[in-house]
VEXBA-23509 format. One record per atom (N, C-alpha, C): atom name; x, y negated, z; residue in one letter. Coordinates in pm, whole numbers. Atoms other than C-alpha are relative to their C-alpha. Layout:
BEGIN
@mipa->CA; u->X; v->Y; w->Z; fikol->A
...
This chain:
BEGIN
@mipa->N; u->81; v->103; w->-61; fikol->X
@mipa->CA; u->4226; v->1200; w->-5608; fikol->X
@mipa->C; u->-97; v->-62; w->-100; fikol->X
@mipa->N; u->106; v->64; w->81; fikol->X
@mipa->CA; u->4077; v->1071; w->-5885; fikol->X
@mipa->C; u->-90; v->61; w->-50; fikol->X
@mipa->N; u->86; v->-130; w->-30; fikol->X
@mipa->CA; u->3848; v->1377; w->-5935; fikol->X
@mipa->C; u->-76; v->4; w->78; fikol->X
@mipa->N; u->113; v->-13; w->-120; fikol->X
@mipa->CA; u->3727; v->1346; w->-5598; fikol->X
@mipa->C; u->30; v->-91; w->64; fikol->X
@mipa->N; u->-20; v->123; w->-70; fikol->X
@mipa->CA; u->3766; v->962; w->-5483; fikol->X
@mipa->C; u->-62; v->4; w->119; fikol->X
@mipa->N; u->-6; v->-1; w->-148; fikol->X
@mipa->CA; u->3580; v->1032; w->-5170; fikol->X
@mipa->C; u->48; v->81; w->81; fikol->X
@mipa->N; u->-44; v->-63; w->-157; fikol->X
@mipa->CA; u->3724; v->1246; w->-4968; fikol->X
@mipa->C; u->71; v->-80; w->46; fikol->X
@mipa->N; u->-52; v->113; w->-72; fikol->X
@mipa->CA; u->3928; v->982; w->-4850; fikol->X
@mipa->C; u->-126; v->15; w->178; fikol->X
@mipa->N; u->116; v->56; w->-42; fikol->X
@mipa->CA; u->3567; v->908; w->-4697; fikol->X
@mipa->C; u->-36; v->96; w->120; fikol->X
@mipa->N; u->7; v->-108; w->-66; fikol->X
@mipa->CA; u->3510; v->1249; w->-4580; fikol->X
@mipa->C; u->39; v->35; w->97; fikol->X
@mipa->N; u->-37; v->-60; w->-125; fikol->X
@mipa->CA; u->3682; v->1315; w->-4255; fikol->X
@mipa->C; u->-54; v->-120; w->88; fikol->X
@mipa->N; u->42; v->78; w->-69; fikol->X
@mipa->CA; u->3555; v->972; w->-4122; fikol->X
@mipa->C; u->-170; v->40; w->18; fikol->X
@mipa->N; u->131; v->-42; w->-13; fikol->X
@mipa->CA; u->3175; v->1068; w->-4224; fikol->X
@mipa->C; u->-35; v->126; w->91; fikol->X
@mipa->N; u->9; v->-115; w->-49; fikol->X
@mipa->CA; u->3263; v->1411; w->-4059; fikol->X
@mipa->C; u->32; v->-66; w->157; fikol->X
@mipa->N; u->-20; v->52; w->-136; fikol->X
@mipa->CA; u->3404; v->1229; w->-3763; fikol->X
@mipa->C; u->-147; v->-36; w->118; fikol->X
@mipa->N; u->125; v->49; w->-8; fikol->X
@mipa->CA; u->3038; v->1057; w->-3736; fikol->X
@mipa->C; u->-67; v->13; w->13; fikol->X
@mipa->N; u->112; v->-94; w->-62; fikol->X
@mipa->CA; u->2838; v->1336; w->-3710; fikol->X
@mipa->C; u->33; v->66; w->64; fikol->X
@mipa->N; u->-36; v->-32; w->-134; fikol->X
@mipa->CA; u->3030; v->1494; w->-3441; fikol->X
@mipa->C; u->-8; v->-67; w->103; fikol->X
@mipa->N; u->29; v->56; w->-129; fikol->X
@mipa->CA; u->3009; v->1221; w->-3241; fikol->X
@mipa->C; u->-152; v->-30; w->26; fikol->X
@mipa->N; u->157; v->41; w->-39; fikol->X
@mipa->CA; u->2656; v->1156; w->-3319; fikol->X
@mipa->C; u->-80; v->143; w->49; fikol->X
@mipa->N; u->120; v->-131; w->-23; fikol->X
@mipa->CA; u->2522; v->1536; w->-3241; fikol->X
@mipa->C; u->91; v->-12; w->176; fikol->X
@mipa->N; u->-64; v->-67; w->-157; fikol->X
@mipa->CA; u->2807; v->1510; w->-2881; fikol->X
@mipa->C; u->-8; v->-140; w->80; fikol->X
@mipa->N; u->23; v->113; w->-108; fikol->X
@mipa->CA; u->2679; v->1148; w->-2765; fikol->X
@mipa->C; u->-58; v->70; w->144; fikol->X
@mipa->N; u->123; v->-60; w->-131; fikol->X
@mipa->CA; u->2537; v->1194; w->-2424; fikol->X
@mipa->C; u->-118; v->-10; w->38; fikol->X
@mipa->N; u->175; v->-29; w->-13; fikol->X
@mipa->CA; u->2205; v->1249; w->-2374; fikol->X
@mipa->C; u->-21; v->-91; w->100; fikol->X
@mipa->N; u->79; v->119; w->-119; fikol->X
@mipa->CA; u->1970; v->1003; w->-2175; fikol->X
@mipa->C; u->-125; v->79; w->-4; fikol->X
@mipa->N; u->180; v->-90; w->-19; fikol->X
@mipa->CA; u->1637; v->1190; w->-2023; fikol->X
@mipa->C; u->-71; v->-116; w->-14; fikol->X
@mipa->N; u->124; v->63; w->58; fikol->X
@mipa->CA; u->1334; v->1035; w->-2175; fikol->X
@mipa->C; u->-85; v->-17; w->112; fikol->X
@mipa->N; u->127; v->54; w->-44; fikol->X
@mipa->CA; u->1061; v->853; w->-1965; fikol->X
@mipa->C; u->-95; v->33; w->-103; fikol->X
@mipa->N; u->108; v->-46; w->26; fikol->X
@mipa->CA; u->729; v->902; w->-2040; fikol->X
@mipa->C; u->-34; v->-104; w->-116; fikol->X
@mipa->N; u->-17; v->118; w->103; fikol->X
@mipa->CA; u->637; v->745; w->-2347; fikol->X
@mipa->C; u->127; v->-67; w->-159; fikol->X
@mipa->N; u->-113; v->39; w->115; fikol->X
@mipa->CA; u->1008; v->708; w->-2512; fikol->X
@mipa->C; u->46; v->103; w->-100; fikol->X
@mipa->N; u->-45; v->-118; w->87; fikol->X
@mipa->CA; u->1122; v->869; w->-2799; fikol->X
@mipa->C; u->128; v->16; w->-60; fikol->X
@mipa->N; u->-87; v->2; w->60; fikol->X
@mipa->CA; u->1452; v->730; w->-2869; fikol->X
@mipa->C; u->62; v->-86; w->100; fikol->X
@mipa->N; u->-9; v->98; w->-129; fikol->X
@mipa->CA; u->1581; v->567; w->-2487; fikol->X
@mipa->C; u->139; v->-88; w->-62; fikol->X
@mipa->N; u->-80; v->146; w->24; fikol->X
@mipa->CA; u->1876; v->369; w->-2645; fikol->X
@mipa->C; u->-15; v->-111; w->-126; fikol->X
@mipa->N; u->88; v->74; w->101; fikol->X
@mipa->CA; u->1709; v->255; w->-2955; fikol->X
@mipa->C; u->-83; v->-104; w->49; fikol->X
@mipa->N; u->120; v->70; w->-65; fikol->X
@mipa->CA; u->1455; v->102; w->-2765; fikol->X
@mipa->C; u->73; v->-64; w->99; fikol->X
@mipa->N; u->-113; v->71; w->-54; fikol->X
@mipa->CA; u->1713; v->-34; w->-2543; fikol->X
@mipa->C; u->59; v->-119; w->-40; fikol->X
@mipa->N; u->-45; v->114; w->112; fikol->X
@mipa->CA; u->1854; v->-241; w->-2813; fikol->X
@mipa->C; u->-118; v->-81; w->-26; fikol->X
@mipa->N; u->76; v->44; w->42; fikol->X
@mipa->CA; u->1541; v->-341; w->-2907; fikol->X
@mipa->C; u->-139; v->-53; w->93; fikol->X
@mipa->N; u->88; v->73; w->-108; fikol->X
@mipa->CA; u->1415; v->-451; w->-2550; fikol->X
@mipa->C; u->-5; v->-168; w->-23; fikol->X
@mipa->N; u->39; v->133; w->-18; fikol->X
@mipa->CA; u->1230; v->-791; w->-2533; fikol->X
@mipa->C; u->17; v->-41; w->123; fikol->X
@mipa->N; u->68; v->38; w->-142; fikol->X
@mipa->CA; u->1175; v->-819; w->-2173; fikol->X
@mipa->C; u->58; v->99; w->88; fikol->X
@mipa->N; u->14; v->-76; w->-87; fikol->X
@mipa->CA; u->1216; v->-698; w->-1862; fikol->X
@mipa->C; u->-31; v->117; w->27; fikol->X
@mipa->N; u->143; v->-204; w->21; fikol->X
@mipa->CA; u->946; v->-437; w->-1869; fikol->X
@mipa->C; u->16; v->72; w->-100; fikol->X
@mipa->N; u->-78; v->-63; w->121; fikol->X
@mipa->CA; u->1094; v->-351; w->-2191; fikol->X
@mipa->C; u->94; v->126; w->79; fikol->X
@mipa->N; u->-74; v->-48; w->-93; fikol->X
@mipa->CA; u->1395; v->-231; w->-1983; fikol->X
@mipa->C; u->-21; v->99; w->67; fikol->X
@mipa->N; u->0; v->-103; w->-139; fikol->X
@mipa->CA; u->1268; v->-75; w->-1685; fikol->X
@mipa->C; u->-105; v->105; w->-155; fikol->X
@mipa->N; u->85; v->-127; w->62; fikol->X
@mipa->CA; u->1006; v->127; w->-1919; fikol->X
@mipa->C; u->99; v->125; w->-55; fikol->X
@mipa->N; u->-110; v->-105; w->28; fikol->X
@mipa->CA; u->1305; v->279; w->-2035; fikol->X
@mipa->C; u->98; v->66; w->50; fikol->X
@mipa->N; u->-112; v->-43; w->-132; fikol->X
@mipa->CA; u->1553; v->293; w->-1741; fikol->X
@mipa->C; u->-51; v->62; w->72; fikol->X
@mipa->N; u->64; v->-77; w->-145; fikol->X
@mipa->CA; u->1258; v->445; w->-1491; fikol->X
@mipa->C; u->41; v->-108; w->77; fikol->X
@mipa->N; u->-39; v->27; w->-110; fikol->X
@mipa->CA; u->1309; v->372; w->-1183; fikol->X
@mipa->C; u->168; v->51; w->101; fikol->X
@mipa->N; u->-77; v->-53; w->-37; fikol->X
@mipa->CA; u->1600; v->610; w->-1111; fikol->X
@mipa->C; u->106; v->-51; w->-33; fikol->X
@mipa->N; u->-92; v->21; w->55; fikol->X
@mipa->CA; u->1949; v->605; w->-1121; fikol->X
@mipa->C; u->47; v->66; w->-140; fikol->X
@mipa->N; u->-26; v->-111; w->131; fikol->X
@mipa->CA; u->1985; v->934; w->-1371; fikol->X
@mipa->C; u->32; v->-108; w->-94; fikol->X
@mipa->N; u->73; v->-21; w->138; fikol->X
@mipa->CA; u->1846; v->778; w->-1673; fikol->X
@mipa->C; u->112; v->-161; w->-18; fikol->X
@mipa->N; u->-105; v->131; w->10; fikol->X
@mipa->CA; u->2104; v->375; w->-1599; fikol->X
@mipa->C; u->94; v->86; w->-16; fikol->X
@mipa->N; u->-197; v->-33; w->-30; fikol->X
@mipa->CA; u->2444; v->595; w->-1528; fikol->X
@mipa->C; u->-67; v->96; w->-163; fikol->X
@mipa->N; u->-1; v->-37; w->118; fikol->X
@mipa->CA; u->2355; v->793; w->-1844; fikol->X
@mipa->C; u->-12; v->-28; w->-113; fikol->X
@mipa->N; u->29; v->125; w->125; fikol->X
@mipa->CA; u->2267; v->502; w->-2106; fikol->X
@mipa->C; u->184; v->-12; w->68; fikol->X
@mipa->N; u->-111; v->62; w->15; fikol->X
@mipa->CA; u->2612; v->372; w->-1951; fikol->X
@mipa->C; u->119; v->60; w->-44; fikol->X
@mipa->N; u->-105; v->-106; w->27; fikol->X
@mipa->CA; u->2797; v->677; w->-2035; fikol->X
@mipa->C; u->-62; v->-38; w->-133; fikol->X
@mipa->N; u->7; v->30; w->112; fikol->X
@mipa->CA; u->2629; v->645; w->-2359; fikol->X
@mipa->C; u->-10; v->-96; w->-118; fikol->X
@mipa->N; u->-37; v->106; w->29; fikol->X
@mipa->CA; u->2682; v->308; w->-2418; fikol->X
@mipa->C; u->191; v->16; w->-7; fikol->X
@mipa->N; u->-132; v->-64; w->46; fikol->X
@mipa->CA; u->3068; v->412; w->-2380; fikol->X
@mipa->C; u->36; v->46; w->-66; fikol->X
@mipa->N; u->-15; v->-75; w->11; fikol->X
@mipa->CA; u->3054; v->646; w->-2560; fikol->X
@mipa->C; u->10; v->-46; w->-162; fikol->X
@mipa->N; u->45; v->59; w->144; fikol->X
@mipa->CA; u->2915; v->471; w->-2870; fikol->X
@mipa->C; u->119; v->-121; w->-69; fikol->X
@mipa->N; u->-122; v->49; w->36; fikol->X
@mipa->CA; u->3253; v->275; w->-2856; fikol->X
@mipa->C; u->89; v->78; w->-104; fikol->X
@mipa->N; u->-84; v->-92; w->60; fikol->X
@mipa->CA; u->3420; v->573; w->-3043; fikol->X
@mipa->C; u->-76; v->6; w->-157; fikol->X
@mipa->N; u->144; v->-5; w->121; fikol->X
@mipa->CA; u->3063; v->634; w->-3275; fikol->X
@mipa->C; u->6; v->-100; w->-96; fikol->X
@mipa->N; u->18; v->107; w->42; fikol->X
@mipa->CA; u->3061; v->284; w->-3373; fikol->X
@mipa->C; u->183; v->-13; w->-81; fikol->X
@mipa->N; u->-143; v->34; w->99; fikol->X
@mipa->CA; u->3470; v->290; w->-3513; fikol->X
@mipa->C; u->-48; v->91; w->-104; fikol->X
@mipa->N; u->28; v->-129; w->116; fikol->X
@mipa->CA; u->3362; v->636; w->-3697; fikol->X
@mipa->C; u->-100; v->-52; w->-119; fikol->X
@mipa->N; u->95; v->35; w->73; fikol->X
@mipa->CA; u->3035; v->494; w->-3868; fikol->X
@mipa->C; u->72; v->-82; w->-103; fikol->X
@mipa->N; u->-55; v->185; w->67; fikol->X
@mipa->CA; u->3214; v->130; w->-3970; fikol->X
@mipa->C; u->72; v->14; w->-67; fikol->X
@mipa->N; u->-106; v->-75; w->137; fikol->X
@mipa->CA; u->3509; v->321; w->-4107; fikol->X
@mipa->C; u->-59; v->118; w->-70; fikol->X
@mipa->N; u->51; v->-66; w->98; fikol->X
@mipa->CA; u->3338; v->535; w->-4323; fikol->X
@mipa->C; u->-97; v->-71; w->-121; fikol->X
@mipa->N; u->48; v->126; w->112; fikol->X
@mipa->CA; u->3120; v->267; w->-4456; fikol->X
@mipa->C; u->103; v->-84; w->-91; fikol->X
@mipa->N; u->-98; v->58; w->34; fikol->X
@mipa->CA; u->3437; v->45; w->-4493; fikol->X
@mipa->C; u->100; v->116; w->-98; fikol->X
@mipa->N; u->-128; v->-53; w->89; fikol->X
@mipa->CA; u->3689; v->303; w->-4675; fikol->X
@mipa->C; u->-125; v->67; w->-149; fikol->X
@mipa->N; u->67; v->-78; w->92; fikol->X
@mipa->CA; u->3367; v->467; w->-4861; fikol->X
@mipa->C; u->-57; v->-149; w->-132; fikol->X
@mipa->N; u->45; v->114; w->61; fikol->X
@mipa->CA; u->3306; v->79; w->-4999; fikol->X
@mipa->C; u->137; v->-41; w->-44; fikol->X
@mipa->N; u->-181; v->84; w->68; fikol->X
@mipa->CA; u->3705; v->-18; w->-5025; fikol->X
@mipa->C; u->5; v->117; w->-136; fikol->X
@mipa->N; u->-41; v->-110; w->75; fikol->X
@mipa->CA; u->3686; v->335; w->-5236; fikol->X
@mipa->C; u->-110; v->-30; w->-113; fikol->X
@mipa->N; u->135; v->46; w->89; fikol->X
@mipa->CA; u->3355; v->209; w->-5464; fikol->X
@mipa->C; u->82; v->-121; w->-80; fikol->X
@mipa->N; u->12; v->78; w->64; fikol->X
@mipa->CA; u->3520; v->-108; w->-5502; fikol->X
@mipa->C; u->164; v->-11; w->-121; fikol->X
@mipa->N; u->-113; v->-46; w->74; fikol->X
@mipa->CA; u->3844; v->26; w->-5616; fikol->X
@mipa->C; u->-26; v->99; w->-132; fikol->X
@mipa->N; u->-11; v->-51; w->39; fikol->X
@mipa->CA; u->3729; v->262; w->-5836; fikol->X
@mipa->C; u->-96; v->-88; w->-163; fikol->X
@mipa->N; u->33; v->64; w->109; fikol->X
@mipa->CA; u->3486; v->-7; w->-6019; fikol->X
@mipa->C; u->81; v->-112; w->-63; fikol->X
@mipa->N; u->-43; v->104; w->69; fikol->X
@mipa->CA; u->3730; v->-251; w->-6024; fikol->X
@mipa->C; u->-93; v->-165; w->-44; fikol->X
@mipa->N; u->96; v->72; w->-63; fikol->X
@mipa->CA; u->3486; v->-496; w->-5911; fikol->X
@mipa->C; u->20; v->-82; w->95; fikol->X
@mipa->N; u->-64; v->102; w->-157; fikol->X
@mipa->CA; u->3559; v->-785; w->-5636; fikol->X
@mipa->C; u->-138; v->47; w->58; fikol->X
@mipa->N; u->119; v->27; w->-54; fikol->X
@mipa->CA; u->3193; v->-762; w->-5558; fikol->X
@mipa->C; u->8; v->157; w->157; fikol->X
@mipa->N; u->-16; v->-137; w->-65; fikol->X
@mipa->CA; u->3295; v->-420; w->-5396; fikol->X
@mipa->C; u->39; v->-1; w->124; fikol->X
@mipa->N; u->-53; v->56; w->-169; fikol->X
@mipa->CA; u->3433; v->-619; w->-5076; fikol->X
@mipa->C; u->-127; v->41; w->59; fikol->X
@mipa->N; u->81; v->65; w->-56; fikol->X
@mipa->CA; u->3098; v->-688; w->-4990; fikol->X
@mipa->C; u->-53; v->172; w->122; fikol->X
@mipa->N; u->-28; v->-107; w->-55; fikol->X
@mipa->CA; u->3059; v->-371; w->-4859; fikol->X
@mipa->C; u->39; v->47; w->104; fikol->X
@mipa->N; u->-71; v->-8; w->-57; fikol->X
@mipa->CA; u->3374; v->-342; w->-4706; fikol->X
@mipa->C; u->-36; v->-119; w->127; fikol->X
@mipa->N; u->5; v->103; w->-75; fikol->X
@mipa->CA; u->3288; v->-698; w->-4512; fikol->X
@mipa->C; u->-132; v->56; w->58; fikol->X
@mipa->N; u->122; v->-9; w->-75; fikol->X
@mipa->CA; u->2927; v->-578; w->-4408; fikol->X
@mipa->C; u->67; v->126; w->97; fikol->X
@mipa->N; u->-58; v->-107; w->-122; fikol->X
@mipa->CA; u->3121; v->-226; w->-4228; fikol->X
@mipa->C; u->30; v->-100; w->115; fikol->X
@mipa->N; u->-77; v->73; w->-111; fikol->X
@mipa->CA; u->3309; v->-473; w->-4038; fikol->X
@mipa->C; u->-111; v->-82; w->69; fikol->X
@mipa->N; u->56; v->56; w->-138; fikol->X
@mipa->CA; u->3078; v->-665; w->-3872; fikol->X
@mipa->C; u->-140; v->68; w->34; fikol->X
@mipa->N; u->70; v->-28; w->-79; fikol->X
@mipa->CA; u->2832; v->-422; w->-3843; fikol->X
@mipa->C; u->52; v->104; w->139; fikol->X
@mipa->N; u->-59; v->-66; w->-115; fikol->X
@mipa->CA; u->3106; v->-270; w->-3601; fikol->X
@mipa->C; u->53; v->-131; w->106; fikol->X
@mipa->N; u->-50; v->128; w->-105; fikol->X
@mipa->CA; u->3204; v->-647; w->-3468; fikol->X
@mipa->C; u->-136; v->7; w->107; fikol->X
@mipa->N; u->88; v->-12; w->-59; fikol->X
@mipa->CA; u->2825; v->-659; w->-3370; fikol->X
@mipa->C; u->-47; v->95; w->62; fikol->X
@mipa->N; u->33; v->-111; w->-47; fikol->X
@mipa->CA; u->2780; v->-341; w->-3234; fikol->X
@mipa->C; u->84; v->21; w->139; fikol->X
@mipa->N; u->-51; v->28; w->-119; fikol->X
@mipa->CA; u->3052; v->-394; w->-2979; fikol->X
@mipa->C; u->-75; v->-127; w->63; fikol->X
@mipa->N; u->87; v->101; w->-41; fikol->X
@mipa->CA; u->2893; v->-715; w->-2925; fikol->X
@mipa->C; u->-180; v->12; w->93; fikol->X
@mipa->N; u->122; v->-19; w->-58; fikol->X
@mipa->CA; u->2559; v->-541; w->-2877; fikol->X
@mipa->C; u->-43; v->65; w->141; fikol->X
@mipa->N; u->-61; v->-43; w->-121; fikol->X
@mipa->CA; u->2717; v->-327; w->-2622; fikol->X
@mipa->C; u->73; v->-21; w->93; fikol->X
@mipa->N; u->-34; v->96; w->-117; fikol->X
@mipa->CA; u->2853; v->-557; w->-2395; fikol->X
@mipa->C; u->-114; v->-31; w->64; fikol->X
@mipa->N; u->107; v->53; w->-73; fikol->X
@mipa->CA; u->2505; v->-715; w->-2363; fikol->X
@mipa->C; u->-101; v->125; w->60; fikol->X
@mipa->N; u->70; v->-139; w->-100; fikol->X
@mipa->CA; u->2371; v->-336; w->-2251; fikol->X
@mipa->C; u->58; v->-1; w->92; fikol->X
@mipa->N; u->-81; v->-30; w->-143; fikol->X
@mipa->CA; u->2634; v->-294; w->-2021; fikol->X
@mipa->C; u->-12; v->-142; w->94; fikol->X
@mipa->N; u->4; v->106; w->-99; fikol->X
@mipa->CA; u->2594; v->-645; w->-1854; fikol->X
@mipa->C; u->-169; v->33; w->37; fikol->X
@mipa->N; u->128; v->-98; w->-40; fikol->X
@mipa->CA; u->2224; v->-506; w->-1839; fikol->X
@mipa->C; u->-20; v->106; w->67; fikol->X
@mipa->N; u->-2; v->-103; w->-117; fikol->X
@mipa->CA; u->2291; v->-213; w->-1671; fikol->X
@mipa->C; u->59; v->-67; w->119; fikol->X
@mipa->N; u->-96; v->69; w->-95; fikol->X
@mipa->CA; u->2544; v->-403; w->-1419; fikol->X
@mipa->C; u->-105; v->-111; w->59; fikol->X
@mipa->N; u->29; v->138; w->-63; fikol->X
@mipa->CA; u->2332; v->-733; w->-1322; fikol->X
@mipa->C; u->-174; v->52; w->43; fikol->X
@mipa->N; u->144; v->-27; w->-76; fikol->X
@mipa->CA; u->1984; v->-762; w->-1151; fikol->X
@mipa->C; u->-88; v->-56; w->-128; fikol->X
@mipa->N; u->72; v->83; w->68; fikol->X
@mipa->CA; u->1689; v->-799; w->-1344; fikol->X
@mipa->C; u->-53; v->-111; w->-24; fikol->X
@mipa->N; u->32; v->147; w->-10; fikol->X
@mipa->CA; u->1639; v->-1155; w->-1245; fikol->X
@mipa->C; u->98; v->-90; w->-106; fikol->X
@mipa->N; u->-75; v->110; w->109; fikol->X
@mipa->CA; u->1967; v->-1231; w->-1474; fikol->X
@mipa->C; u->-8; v->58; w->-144; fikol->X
@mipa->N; u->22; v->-40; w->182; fikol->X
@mipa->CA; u->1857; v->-1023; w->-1812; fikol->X
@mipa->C; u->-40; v->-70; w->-69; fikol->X
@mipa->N; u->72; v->111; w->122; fikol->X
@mipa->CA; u->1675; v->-1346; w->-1980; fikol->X
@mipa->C; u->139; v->-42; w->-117; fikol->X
@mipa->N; u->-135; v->19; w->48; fikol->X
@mipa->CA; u->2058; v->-1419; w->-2140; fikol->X
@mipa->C; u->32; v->53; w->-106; fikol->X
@mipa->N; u->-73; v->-136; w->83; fikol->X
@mipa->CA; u->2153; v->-1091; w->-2251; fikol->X
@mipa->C; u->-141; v->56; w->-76; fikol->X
@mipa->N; u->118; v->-22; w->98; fikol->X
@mipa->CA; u->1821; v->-993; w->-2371; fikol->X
@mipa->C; u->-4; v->-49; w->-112; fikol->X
@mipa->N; u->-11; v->80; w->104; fikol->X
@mipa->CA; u->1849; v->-1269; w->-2593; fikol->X
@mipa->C; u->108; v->28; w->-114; fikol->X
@mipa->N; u->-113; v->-52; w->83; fikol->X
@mipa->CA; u->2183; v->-1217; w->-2721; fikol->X
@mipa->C; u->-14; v->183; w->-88; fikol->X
@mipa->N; u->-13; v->-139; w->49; fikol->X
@mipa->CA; u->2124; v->-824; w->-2734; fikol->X
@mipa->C; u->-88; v->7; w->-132; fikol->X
@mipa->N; u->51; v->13; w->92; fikol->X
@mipa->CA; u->1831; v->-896; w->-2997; fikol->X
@mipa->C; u->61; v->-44; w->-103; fikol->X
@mipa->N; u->-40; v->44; w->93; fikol->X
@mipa->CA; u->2020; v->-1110; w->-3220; fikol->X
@mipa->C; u->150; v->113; w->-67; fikol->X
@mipa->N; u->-86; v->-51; w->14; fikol->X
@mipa->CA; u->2339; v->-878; w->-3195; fikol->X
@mipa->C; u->-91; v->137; w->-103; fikol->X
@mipa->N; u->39; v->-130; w->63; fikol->X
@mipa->CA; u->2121; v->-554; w->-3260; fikol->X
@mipa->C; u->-25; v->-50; w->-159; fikol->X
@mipa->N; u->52; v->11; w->133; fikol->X
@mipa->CA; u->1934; v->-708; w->-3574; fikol->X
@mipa->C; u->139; v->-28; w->-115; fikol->X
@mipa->N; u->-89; v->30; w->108; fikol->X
@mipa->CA; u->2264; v->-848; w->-3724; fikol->X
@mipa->C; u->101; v->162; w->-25; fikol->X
@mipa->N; u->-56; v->-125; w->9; fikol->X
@mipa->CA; u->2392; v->-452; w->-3672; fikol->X
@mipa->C; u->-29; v->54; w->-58; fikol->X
@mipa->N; u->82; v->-121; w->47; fikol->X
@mipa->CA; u->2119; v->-294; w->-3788; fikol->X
@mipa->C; u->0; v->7; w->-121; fikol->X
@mipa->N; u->-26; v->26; w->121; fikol->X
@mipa->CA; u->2106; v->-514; w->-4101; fikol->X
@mipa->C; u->102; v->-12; w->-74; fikol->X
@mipa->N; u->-131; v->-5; w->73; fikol->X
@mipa->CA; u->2449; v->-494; w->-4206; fikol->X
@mipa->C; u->11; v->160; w->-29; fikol->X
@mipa->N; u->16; v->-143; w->55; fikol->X
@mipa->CA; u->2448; v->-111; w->-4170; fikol->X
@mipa->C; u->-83; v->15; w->-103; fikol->X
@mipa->N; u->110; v->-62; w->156; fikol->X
@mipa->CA; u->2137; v->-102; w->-4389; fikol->X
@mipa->C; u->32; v->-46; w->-131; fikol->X
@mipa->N; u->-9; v->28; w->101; fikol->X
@mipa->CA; u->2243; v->-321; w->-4622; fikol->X
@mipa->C; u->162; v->43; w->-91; fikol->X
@mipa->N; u->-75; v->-78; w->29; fikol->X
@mipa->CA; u->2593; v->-144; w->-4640; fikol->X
@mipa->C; u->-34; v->135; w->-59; fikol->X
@mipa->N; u->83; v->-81; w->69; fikol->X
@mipa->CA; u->2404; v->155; w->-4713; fikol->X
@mipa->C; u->-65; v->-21; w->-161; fikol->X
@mipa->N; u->52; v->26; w->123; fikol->X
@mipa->CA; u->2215; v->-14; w->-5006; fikol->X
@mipa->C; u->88; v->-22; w->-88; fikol->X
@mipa->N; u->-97; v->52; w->98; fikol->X
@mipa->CA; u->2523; v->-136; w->-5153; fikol->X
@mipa->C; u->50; v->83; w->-70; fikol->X
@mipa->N; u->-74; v->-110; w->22; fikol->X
@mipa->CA; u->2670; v->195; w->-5139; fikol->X
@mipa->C; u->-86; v->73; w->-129; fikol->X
@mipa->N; u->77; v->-17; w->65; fikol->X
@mipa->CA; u->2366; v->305; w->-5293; fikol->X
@mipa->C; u->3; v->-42; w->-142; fikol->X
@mipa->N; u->19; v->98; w->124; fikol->X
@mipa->CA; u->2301; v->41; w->-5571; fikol->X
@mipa->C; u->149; v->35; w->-68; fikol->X
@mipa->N; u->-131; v->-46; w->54; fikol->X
@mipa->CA; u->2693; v->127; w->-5616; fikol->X
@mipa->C; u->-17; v->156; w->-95; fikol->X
@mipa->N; u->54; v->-145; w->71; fikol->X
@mipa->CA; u->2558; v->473; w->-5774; fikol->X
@mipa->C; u->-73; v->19; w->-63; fikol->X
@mipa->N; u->134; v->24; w->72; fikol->X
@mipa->CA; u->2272; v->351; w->-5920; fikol->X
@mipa->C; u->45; v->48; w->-156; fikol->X
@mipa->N; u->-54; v->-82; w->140; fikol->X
@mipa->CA; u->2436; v->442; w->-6283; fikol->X
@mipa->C; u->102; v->96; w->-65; fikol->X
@mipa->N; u->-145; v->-106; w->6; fikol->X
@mipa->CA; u->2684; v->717; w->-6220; fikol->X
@mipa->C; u->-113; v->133; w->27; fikol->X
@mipa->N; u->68; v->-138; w->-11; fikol->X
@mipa->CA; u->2494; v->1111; w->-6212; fikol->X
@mipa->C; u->82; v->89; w->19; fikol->X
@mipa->N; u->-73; v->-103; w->-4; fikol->X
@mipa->CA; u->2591; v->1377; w->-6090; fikol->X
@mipa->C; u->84; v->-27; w->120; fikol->X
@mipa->N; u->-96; v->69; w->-134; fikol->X
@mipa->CA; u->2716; v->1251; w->-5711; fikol->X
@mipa->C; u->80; v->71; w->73; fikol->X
@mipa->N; u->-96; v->-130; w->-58; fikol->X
@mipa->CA; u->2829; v->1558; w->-5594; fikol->X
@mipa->C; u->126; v->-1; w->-34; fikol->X
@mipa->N; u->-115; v->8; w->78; fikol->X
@mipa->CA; u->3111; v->1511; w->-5838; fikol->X
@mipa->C; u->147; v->-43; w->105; fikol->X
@mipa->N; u->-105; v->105; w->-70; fikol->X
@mipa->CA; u->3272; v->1253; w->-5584; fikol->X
@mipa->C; u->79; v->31; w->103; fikol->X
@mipa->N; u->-42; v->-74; w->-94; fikol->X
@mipa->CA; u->3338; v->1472; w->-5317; fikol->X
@mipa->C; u->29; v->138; w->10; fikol->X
């Protein structure tokens, strides 16, 4: 193990891209290039429908893939989290939590963000002013904890060569 401190890491990261290449697909409207991205990152109403269509298809298939992202979202968070508990163990470092604490709530918020989709798919567009709201603040505090979990991980390597080593 101490040779190759991540693999620990490794079957969760592997977990992560299986679920991310076997999410379920959502057919694209005209215009979209990424229909649950842009989902998250609806302002408005017209936000919404530009992305839902008009049909049913394109709602029952965000909601399958809003489900779906329940499984995605443990895989990601724990791989961040054990690949940061494994950084901060190996520097012997407290700072190495930080890491570990940004996985976690960018998986607290991510369920969080996906509640306010699914009450979006479920309710009429007359009651999305709510959840819109909430879904913005949820996504950004997701997005930025992943990224900045990422950087940490990063900056965590910043004076070690040779990365391959780790795995």
């Amino acid at each position: 193990m101490k040779k190759r401190p991540f693999l620990l890491a490794l079957p969760f990261g592997l977990l992560t891209l299986v679920l991310a290449l076997t999410m379920p697909s959502i057919p694209k409207e005209a215009g979209i290039k990424n229909p649950i991205v842009e989902l998250e990152f609806a302002r408005s109403a017209a936000d919404v429908h530009q992305v839902l269509g008009t049909g049913e298809e394109v709602r029952e298939a965000t909601f399958r893939n809003v489900h779906a992202d329940r499984f995605f979202l443990l895989a990601y968070s724990a791989f961040l989290a054990v690949s940061s508990f494994l950084v901060a163990r190996m520097r012997r470092k407290p700072w190495g939590w930080i890491g570990v604490s940004l996985a976690v709530i960018a998986a607290v918020y991510d369920t969080l963000e996906n509640q306010q989709l699914l009450y979006i798919l479920m309710k009429p567009d007359t009651e999305w002013g709510p959840f819109l709201f909430r879904l913005s603040i949820f996504t950004w505090i997701k997005w930025g904890a992943i990224t900045a979990a990422f950087l940490f991980l990063g900056w965590s390597f910043k004076d070690l060569n040779r990365f391959g080593l780790f795995f």
